[in-house]
KEMAR-111026 format. One record per residue (C-alpha): x, z, y; residue number from 0; chain. Coordinates in steps of 0.05 Angstrom, whole numbers, plus 5000, padded with zeros to 4 digits. Layout:
BEGIN
r u=X | w=Z | v=Y | i=NUM | ch=A
...
***
This chain:
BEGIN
r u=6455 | w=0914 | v=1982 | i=0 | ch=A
r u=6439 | w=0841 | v=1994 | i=1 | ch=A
r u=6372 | w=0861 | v=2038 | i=2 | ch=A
r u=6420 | w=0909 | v=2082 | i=3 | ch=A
r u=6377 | w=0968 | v=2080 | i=4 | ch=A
r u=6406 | w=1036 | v=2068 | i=5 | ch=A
r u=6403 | w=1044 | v=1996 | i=6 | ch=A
r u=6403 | w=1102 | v=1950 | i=7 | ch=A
r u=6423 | w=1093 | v=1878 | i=8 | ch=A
r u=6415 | w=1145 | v=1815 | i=9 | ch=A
r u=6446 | w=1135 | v=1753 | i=10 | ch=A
r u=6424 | w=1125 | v=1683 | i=11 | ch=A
r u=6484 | w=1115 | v=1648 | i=12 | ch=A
r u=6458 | w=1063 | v=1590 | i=13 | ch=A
r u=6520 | w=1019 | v=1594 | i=14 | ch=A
r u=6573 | w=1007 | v=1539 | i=15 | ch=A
r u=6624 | w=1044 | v=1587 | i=16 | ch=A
r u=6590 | w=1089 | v=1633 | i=17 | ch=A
r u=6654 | w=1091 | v=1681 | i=18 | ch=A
r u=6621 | w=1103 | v=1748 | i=19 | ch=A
r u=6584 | w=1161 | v=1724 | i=20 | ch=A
r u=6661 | w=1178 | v=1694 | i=21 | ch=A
r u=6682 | w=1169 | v=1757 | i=22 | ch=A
r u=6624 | w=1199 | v=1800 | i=23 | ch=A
r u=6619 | w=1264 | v=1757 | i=24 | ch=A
r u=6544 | w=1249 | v=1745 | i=25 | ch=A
r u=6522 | w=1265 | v=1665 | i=26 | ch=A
r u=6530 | w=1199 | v=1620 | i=27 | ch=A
r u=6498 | w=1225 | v=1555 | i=28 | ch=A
r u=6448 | w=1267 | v=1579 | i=29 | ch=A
r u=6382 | w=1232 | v=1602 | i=30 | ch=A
r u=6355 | w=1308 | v=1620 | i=31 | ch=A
r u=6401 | w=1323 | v=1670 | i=32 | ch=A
r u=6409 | w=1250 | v=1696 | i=33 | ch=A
r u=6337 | w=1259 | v=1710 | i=34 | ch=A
r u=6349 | w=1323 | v=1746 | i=35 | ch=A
r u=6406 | w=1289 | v=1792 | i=36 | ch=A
r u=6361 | w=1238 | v=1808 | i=37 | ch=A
r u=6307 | w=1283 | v=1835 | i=38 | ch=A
r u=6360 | w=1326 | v=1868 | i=39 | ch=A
r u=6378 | w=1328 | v=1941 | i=40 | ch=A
r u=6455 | w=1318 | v=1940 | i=41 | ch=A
r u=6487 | w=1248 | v=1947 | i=42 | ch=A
r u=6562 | w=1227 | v=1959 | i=43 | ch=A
r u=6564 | w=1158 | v=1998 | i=44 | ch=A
r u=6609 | w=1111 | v=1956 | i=45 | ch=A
r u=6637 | w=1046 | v=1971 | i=46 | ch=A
r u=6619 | w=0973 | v=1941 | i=47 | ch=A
r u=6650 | w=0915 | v=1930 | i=48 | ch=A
r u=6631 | w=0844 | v=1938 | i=49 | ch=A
r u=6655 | w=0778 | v=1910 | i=50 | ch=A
r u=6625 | w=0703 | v=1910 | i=51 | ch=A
r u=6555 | w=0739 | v=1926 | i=52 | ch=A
r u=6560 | w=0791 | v=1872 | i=53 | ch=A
r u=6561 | w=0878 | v=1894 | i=54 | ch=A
r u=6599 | w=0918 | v=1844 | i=55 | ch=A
r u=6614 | w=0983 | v=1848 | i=56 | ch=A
r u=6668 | w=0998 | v=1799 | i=57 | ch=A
r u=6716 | w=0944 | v=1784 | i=58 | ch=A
r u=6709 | w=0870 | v=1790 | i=59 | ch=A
r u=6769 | w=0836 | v=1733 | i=60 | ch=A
r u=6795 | w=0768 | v=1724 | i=61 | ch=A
r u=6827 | w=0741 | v=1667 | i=62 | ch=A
r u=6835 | w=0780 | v=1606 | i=63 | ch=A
r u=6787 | w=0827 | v=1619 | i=64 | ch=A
r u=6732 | w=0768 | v=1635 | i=65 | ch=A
r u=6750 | w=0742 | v=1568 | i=66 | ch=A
r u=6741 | w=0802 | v=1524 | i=67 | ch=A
r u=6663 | w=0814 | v=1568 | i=68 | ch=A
r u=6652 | w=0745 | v=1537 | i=69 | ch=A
r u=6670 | w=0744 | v=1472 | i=70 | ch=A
r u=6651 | w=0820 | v=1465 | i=71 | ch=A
r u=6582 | w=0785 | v=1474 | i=72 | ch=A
r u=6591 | w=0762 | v=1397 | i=73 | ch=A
r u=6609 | w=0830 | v=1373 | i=74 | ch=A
r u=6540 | w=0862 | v=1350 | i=75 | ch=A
r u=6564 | w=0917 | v=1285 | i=76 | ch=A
r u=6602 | w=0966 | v=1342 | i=77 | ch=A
r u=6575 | w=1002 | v=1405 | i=78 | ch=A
r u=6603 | w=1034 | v=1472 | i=79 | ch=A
r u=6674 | w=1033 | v=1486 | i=80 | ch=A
r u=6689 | w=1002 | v=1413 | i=81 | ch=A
r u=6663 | w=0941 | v=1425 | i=82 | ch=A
r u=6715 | w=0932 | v=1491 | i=83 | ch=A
r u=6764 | w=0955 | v=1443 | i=84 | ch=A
r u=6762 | w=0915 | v=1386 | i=85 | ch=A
r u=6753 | w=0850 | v=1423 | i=86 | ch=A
r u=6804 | w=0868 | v=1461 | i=87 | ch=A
r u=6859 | w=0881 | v=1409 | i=88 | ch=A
r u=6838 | w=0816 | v=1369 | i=89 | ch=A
r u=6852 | w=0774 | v=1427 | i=90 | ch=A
r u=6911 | w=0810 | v=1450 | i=91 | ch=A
r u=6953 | w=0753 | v=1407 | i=92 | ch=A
r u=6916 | w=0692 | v=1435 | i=93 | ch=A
r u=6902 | w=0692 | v=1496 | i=94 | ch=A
r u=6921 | w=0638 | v=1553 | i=95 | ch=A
r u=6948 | w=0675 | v=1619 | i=96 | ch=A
r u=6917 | w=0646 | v=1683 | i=97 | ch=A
r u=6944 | w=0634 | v=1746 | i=98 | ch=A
r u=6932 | w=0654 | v=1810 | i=99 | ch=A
r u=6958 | w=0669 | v=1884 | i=100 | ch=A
r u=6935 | w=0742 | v=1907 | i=101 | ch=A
r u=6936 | w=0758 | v=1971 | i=102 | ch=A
r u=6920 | w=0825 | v=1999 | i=103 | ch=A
r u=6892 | w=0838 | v=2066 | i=104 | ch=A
r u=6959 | w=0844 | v=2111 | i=105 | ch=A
r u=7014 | w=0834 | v=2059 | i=106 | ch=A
r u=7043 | w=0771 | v=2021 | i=107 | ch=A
r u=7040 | w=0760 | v=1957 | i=108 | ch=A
r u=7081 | w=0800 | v=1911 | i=109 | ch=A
r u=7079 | w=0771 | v=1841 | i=110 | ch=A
r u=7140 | w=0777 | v=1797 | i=111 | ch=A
r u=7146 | w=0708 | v=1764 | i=112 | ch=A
r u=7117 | w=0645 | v=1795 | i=113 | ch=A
r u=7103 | w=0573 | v=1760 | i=114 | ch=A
r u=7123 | w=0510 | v=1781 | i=115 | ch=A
r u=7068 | w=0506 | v=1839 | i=116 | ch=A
r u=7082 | w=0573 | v=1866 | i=117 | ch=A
r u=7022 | w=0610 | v=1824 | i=118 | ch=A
r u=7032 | w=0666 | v=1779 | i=119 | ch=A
r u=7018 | w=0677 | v=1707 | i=120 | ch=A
r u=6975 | w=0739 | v=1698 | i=121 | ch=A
r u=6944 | w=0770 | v=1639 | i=122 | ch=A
r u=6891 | w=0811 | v=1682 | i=123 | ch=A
r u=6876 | w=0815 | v=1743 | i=124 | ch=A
r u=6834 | w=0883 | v=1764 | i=125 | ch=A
r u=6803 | w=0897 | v=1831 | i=126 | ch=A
r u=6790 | w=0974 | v=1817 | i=127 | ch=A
r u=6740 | w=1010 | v=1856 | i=128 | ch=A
r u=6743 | w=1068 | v=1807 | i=129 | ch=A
r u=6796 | w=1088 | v=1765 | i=130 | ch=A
r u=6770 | w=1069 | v=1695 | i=131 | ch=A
r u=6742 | w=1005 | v=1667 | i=132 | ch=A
r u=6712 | w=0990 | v=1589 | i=133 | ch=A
r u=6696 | w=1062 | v=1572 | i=134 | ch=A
r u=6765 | w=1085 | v=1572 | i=135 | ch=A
r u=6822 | w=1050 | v=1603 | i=136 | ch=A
r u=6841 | w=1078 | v=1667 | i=137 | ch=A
r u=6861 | w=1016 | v=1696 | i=138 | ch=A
r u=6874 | w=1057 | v=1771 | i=139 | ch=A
r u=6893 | w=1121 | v=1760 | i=140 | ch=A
r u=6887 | w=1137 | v=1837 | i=141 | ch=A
r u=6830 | w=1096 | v=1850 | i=142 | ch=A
r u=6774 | w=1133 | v=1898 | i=143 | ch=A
r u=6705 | w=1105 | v=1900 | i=144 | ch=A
r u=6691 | w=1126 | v=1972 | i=145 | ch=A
r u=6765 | w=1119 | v=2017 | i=146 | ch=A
r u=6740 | w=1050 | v=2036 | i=147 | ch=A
r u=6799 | w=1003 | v=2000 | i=148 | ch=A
r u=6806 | w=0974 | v=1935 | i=149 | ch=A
r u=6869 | w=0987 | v=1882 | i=150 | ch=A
r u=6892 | w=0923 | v=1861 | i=151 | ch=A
r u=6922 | w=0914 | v=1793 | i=152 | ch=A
r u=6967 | w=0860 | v=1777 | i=153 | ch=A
r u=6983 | w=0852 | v=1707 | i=154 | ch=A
r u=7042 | w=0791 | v=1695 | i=155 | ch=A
r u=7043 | w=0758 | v=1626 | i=156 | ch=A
r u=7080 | w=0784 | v=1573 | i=157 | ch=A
r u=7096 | w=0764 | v=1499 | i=158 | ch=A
r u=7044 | w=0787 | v=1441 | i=159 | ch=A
r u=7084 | w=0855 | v=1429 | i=160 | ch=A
r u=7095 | w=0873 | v=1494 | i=161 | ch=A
r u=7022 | w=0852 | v=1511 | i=162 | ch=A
r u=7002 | w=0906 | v=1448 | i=163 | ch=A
r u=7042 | w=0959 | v=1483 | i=164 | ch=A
r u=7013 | w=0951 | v=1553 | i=165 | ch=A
r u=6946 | w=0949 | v=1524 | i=166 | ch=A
r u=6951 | w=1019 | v=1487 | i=167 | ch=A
r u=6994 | w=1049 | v=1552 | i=168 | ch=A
r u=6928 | w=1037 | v=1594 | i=169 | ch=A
r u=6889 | w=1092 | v=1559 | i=170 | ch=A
r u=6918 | w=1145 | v=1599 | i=171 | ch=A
r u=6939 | w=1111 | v=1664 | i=172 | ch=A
r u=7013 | w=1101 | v=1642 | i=173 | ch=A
r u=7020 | w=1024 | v=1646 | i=174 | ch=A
r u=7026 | w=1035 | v=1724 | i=175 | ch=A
r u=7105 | w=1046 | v=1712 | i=176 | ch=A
r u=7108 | w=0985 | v=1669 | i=177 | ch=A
r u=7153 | w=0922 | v=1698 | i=178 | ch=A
r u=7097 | w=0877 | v=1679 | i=179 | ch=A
r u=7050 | w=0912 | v=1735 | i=180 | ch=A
r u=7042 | w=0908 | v=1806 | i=181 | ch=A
r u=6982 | w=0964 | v=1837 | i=182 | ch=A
r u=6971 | w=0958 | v=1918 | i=183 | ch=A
r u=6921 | w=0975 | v=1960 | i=184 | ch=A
r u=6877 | w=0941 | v=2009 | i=185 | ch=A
r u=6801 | w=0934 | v=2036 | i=186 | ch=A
r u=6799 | w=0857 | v=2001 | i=187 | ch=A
r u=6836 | w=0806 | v=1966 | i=188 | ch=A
r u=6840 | w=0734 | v=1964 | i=189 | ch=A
r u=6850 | w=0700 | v=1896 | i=190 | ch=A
r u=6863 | w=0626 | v=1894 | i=191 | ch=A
r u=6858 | w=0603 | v=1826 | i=192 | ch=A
r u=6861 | w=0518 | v=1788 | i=193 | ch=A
r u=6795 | w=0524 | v=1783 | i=194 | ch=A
r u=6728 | w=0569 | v=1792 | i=195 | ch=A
r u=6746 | w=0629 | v=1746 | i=196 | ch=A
r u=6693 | w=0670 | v=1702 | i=197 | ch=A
r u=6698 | w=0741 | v=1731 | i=198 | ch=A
r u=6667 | w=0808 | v=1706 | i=199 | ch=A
r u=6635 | w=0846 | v=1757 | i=200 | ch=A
r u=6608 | w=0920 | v=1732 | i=201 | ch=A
r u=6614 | w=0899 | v=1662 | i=202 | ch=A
r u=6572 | w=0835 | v=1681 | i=203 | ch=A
r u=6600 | w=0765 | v=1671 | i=204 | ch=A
r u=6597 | w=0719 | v=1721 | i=205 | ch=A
r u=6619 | w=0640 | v=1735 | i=206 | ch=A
r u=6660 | w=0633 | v=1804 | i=207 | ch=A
r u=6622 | w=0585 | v=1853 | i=208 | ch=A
r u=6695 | w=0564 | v=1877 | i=209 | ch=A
r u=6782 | w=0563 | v=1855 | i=210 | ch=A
r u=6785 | w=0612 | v=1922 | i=211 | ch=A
r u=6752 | w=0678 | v=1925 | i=212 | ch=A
r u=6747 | w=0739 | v=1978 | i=213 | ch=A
r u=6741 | w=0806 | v=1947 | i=214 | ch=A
r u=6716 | w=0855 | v=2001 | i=215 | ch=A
r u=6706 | w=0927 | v=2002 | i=216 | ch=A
r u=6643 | w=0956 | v=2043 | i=217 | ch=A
r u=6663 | w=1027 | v=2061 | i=218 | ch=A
r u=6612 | w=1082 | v=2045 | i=219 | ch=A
r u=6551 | w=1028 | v=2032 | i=220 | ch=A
r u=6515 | w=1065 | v=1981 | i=221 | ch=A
r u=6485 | w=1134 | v=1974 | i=222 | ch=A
r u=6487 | w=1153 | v=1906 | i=223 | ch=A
r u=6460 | w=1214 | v=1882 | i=224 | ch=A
r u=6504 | w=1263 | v=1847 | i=225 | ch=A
r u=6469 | w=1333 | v=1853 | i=226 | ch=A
r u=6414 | w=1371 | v=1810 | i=227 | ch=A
r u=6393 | w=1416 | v=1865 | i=228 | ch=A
r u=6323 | w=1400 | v=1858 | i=229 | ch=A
r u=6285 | w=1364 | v=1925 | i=230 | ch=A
r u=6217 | w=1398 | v=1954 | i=231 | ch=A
r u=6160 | w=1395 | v=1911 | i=232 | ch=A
r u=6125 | w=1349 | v=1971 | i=233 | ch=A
***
């Protein structure tokens, strides 16, 4: 992506989550027919997003999810989508809310409850690509990878109880109706945090080069293959 070349990507799905190849249709489990779709001809041109130099293609999160990547790093007894979930649940009591100004591309901000300064306090913050994140929350139910904007999740703070309940609601996509959560649209965000956040980017976690980031969406930048039909022998 960086090089600006046209770029075709097959998948392997090795991660702990697998949720592009969730979302993508491609096989996850299967390293026979991942093979095969990587040999075959058909491709679907997906978007990618883009934040303080790092491409992602799924989601890019800030805040709680950030959190549980890191300390998920500790976790070495469980595997797959376990892992996101135990960390996850442990912290679900403890954690510190940050705060940050969102702005979407063309609208104001829209948070619910605002500090002193004018910031909000937000358990997560999700930039969704896709519609599913750590191997089984869908975080953006209507989340496309390839109609060229993001799906913005906002989740406010909340006390430990009502943190629990969100948490388990996000399984099947029903936290979307919840007070505590704001979903919009748009083809990037700005984020203005206190200081240079970590961020998790594909599952990867990353250190903010700056308090003020620009999330952008680059429509269709990535062919990815998604077909078995096998190519010519040549």
């Amino acid at each position: 992506m960086a090089s600006g070349t046209d770029t075709r990507m097959a998948l392997v799905a090795a991660g702990t989550g697998n949720d592009l190849a969730f979302s993508t249709g491609v096989p996850a489990h299967d390293l026979k027919a991942a093979v095969e779709v990587a040999y075959g001809d058909e491709e679907r041109r997906i978007d990618v997003g883009e934040v303080d130099g790092v491409h992602f293609v799924n989601c890019a999160g800030f805040g709680f999810d950030a959190e549980v990547l890191r300390r998920a790093h500790d976790v070495k007894w469980l595997r797959g989508h376990a892992v996101y979930l135990y960390t996850a649940a442990r912290m679900l009591f403890s954690y510190h809310a940050i705060d940050a100004h969102i702005f979407c591309e063309g609208e104001p901000t829209t948070s619910h409850r605002t500090t002193s300064d004018g910031s909000a306090p937000h358990l997560a913050v999700v930039i969704a690509n896709g519609p599913r994140f750590g191997g089984g929350f869908l975080i953006a139910p209507g989340a496309a990878v390839d109609d060229g904007i993001f799906d913005v999740v906002q989740i406010d703070d909340a006390a430990p109880l009502r943190r629990a309940f969100l948490f388990a609601q996000l399984m099947g996509g029903k936290h979307v109706s919840a007070p505590e959560v704001t979903l919009r649209r748009a083809p990037s965000v700005t984020l203005e945090f206190r200081t240079p956040p970590l961020f998790d980017a594909d599952g990867e976690l990353h250190q903010a080069s700056s308090s003020r980031l620009v999330v952008r969406c680059i429509p269709r930048a990535l062919r990815l293959a998604v077909g078995a039909r096998p190519r010519n022998a040549d």
